[in-house]
C-alpha positions in Angstrom: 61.6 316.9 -70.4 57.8 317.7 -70.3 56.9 313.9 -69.6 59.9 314.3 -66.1 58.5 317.4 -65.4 54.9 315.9 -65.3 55.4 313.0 -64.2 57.8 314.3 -61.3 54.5 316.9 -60.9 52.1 314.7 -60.0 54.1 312.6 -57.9 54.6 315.0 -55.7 50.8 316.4 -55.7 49.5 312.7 -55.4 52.1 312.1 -52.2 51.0 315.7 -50.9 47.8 314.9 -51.2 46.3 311.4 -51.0 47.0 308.4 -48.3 50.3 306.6 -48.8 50.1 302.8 -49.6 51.2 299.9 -47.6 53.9 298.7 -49.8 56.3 301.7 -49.2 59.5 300.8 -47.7 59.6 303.8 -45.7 58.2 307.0 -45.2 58.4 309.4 -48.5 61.4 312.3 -47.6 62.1 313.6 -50.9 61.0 313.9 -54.2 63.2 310.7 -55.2 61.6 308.7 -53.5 58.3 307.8 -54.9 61.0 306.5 -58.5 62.9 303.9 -56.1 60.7 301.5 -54.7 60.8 297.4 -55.2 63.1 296.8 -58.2 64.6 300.0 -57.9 65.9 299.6 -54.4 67.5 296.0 -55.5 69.6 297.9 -58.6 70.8 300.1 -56.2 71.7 297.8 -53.4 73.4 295.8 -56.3 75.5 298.9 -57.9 76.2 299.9 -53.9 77.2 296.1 -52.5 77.1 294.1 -55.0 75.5 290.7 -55.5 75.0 289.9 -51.7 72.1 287.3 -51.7 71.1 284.8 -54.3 68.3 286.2 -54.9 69.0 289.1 -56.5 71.4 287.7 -58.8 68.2 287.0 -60.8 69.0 291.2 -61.8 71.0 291.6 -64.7 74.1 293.6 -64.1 74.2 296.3 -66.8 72.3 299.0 -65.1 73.3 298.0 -61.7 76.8 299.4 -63.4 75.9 302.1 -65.0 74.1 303.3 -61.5 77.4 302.7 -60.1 79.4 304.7 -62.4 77.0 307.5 -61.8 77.2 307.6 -58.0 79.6 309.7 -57.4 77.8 312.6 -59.3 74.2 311.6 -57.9 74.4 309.5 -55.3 72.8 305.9 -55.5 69.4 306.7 -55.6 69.7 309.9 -57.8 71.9 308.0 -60.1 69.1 305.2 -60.3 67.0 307.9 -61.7 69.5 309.9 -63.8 70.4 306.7 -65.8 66.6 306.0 -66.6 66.1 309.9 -67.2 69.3 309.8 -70.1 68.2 306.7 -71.5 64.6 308.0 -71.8 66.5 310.6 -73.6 67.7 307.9 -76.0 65.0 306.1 -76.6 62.5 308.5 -77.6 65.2 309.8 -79.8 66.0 306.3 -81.4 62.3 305.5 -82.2 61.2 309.1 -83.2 64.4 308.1 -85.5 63.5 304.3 -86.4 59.6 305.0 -86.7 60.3 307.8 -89.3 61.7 305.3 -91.6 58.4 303.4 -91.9 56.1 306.2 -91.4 55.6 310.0 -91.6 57.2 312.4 -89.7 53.8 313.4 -87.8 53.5 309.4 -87.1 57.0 309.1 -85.4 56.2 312.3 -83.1 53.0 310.1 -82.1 54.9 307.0 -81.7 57.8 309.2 -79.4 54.7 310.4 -77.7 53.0 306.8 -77.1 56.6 305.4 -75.2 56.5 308.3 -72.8 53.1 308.3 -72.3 52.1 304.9 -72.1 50.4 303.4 -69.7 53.5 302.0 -67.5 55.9 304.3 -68.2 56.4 306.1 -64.8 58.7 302.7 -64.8 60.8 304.7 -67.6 61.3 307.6 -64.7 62.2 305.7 -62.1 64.7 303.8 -61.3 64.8 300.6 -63.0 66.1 299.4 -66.0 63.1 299.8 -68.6 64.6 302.7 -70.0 68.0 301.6 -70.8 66.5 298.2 -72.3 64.4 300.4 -74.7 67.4 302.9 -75.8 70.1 299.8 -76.4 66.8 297.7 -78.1 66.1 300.9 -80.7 69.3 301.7 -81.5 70.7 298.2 -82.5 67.8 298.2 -84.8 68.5 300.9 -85.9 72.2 300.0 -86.6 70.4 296.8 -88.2 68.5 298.7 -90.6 71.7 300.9 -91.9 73.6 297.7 -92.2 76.0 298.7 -89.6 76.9 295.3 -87.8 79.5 296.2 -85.1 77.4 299.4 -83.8 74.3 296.9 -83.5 75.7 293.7 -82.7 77.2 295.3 -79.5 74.3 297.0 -78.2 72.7 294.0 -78.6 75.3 292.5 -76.5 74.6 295.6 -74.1 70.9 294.3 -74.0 71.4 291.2 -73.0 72.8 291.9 -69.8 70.1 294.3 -69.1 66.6 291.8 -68.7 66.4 288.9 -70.4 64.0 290.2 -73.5 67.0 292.0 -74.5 68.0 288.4 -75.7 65.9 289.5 -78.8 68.2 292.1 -80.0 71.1 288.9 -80.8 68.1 287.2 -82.7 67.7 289.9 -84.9 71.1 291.1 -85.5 71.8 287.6 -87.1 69.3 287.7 -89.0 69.9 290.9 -90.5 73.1 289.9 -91.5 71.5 286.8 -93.0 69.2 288.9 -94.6 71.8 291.0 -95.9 73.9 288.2 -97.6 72.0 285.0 -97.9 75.0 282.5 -98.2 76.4 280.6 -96.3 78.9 283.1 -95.2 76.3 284.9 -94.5 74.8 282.6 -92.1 79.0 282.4 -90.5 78.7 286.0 -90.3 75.3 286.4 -88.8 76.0 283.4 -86.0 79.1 285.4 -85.3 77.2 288.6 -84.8 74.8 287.7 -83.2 77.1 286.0 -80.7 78.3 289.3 -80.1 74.8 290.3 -79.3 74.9 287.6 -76.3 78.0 288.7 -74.5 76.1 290.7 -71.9 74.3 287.8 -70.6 77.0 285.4 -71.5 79.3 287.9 -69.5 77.6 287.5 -66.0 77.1 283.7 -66.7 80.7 283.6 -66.7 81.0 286.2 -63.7 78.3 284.3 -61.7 80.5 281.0 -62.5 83.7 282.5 -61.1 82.0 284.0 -58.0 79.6 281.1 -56.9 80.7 277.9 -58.5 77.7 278.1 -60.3 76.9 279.5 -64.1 73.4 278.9 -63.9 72.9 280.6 -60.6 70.5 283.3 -62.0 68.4 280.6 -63.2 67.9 279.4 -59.1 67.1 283.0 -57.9 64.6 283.5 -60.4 62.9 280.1 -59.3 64.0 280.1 -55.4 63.5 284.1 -55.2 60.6 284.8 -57.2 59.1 281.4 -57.7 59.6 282.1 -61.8 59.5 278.9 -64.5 59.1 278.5 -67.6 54.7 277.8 -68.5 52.7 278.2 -71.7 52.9 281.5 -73.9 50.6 284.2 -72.3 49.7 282.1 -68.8 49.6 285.1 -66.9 47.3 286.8 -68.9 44.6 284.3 -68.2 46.1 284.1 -64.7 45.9 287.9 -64.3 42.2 287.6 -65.7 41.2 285.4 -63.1 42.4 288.3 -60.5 40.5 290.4 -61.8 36.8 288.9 -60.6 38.1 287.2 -57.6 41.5 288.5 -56.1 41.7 290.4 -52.6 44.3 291.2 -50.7 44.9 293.2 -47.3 48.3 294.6 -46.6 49.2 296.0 -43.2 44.9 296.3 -43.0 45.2 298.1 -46.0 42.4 296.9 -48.9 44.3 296.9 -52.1 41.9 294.9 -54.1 40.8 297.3 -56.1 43.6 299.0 -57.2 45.5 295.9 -57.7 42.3 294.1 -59.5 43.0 297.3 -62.2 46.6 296.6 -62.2 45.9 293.2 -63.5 42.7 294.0 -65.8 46.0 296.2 -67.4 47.7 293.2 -67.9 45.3 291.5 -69.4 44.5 294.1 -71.6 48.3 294.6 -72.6 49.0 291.1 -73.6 45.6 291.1 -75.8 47.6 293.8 -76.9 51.1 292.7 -77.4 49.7 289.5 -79.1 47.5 291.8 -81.6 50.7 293.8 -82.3 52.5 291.1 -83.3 50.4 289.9 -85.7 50.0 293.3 -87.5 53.4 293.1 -87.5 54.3 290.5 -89.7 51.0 291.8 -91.2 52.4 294.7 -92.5 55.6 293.0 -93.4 53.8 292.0 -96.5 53.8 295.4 -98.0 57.0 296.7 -96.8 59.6 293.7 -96.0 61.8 296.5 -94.1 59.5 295.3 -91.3 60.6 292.6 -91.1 63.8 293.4 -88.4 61.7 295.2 -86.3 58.7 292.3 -85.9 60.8 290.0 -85.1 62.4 292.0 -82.6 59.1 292.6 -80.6 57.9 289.2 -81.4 61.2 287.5 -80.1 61.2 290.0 -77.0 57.2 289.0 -76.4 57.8 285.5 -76.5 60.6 286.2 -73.7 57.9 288.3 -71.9 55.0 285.8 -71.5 56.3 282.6 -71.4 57.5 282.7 -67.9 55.0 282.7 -64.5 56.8 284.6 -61.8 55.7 286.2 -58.4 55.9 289.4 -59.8 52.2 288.5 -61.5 52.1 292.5 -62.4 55.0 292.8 -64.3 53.6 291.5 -67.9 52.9 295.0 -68.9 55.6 296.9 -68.0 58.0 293.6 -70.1 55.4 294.2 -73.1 54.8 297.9 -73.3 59.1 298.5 -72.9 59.6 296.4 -76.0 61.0 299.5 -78.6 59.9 298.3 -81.5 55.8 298.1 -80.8 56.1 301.9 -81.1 57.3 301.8 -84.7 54.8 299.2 -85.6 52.0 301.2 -83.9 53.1 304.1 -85.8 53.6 302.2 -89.2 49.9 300.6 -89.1 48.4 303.6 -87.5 50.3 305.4 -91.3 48.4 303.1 -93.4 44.4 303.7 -91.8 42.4 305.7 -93.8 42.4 309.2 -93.6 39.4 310.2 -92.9 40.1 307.7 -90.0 43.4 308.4 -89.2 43.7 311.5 -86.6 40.2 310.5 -84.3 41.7 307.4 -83.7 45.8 309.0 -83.0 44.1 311.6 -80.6 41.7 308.7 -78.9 44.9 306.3 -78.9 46.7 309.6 -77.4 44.2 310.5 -74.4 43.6 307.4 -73.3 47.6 306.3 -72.9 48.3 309.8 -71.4 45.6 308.7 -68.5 46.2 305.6 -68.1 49.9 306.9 -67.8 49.0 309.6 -65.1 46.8 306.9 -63.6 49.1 304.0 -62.8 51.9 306.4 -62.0 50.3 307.8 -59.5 49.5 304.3 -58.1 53.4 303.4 -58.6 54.2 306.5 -56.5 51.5 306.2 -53.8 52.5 302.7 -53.1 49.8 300.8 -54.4 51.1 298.9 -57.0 54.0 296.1 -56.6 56.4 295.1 -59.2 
C-alpha cells in the first residue's frame, strides 16, 4: 500500500508540476491516467473489443480477461489498474513467502522491498500485465517447492497466457516433478505437468486458430506489428548500448534524447544484470540444491527475455526485472555476504532501486518513456 500511495504521489506532483511529454495519447484528466499509456491502452482495448487488429494479437489474453471481469466494478481503465494493484498484492506476498525459505526473515522483507521498489516497477502500478506474471510465476514455485503439482502446474498454465516468459513456469514444473521422482514415471509425470503448465498459451493458439484460420497468428503480429524475431541472446543489450552514445530523437519537436538515452543505459545495465544473476544462481545452487527450481526459473524466463529484438527496444528491463524469482536469489546471495558487509551493501542496494524507481516512474507518467 505505501509503494501505491507513493507511487500514485508522485505521479500526480510530477504531472502538476513539470511539462508533459510527447508520447501521451491525450491530455492527463485524472489520476488514472498517467498508469494507462502504450501497453496499457492495448489490454484494455482488448478486454473492451476484443482482438480487433492483428496486431495486437501479439498480447496474451489472460489479463486482457481478468480486466474484463473487473469492468463492471472499475471500469476499463480502473480495472487495468486494480488487477495490477491485487496482483502486486500477491506477489510481494509470494516472494516475501518463497525468499524466506532460502534466507532470513530480514532478507525476504529486503527482497519484498527490491520488487516494489525497483527500478521499473511503476509498470507493476499500472496497467499492464507485469504484475500478474510475477504473482502466478511466484506462487507456482512456490507450489513446486511444497511438492504440490496441480496448484503449480496450473498457474503455470495461467502464466503462459500472460507474456511469453511465463513459458518458464512449465519448464520448471516438469522438472520438479523429475526432480522429485527420478524414473521414468517420473519423467511421464513431469511431461504431463508441465503440459498443463502450457495450456494458457496453448489455449489462445487454439482460440487464435478458430477465429483467424491461423494458429500461429501471434507469431505474425509480433513480426508485422512490432518488427520482433528471434536474434542472438542479449542483442539488445549491445543494441541499447549503442543508443546510449549516439541515439537522438525528436517527437512532436520535443528532444527526448536524453531521457530516452537513460532509458536505454538502464537496459544495458539490467541485462549485465540479469546475466550476473543468473550465474550466482546456479552459483549458489552448489550449497543449497533447493535453488535449483527457482534458477532455472529466472534463467529460462531470461533466455525468453533477450533473445528476441523487437521495436519496443526499451522493454528488456521491465521483461528482466518482472522475473519473480531474481528477488529470492538476490535475497539468498545477499544472506550469505559477510556480515560486517552485509547491511552497507542492503541499504546502498535499497537507495539506489528506490530512486531509480521514483526516477523512471516519473518518466513513465510524464510521457517520456515508450514501452
Amino acid at each position: 500500500m505505501i509503494r501505491i500511495a507513493c507511487g500514485v504521489a508522485l505521479s500526480q506532483a510530477a504531472v502538476a508540476s513539470l511539462p508533459v511529454g510527447p508520447w501521451l495519447a491525450g491530455p492527463i484528466r485524472s489520476w488514472t491516467d498517467p498508469f494507462v499509456q502504450w501497453d496499457a491502452t492495448l489490454f484494455t482495448s482488448i478486454a473492451q473489443h476484443g482482438y480487433r487488429t492483428v496486431t495486437i494479437r501479439a498480447f496474451f489474453p489472460v489479463d486482457p480477461l481478468a480486466i474484463r471481469t473487473l469492468s463492471p466494478i472499475f471500469g476499463y481503465p480502473g480495472a487495468a489498474i486494480a488487477v495490477s494493484w491485487i496482483a502486486c498484492f500477491f506477489a510481494v506476498w509470494g516472494v516475501m513467502d518463497v525468499a524466506e525459505r532460502f534466507s532470513s526473515r530480514r532478507m525476504a522483507w529486503v527482497a519484498g522491498t527490491l520488487l516494489v521498489w525497483n527500478p521499473v516497477s511503476v509498470f507493476l502500478l499500472a496497467g499492464y500485465a507485469d504484475a500478474l506474471l510475477v504473482a502466478v510465476m511466484i506462487w507456482s514455485l512456490r507450489f513446486c517447492l511444497d511438492g504440490r503439482w496441480w496448484p503449480a502446474a496450473l498457474l503455470a498454465g495461467v502464466a503462459s497466457g500472460v507474456l511469453p516468459q511465463g513459458i518458464a513456469s512449465a519448464v520448471v514444473v516438469a522438472l520438479a516433478v523429475v526432480l522429485a521422482s527420478p524414473t521414468a514415471r517420473g519423467v511421464v509425470r513431469g511431461a504431463c505437468f508441465g503440459l498443463v503448465g502450457l495450456a494458457g498459451i496453448v489455449g489462445y493458439l487454439v482460440f487464435s486458430w478458430v477465429d483467424t484460420g491461423n494458429p500461429l497468428i501471434v507469431r505474425t503480429a509480433q513480426a508485422e506489428g512490432w518488427h520482433a524475431r528471434l536474434t542472438f541472446p542479449f542483442h539488445m543489450v549491445f543494441a541499447d548500448l549503442t543508443r546510449v552514445v549516439s541515439w537522438h530523437h525528436v517527437v512532436r519537436s520535443v528532444d527526448v534524447s536524453r531521457q530516452m538515452q537513460v532509458v536505454y543505459l538502464l537496459d544495458v545495465v539490467v541485462g549485465l544484470l540479469g546475466a550476473a544473476v543468473a550465474v550466482v544462481g546456479f552459483w549458489l545452487c552448489r550449497r543449497d540444491r533447493r535453488l535449483v527450481l527457482p534458477a532455472v526459473l529466472f534463467s529460462a524466463g531470461l533466455m525468453i527475455s533477450v533473445v528476441t529484438v523487437n521495436f519496443a527496444q526499451d522493454s528488456t528491463d521491465r521483461f528482466i526485472l518482472c522475473l519473480a524469482p531474481l528477488y529470492v536469489i538476490a535475497a539468498a546471495g545477499l544472506e550469505r555476504l559477510p556480515a560486517a558487509t552485509r547491511s552497507p551493501v542492503v541499504l546502498q542496494v535499497l537507495a539506489v532501486s528506490a530512486a531509480a524507481a521514483a526516477f523512471f516512474g516519473v518518466l513513465f507518467n510524464l510521457g517520456y518513456w515508450m514501452t
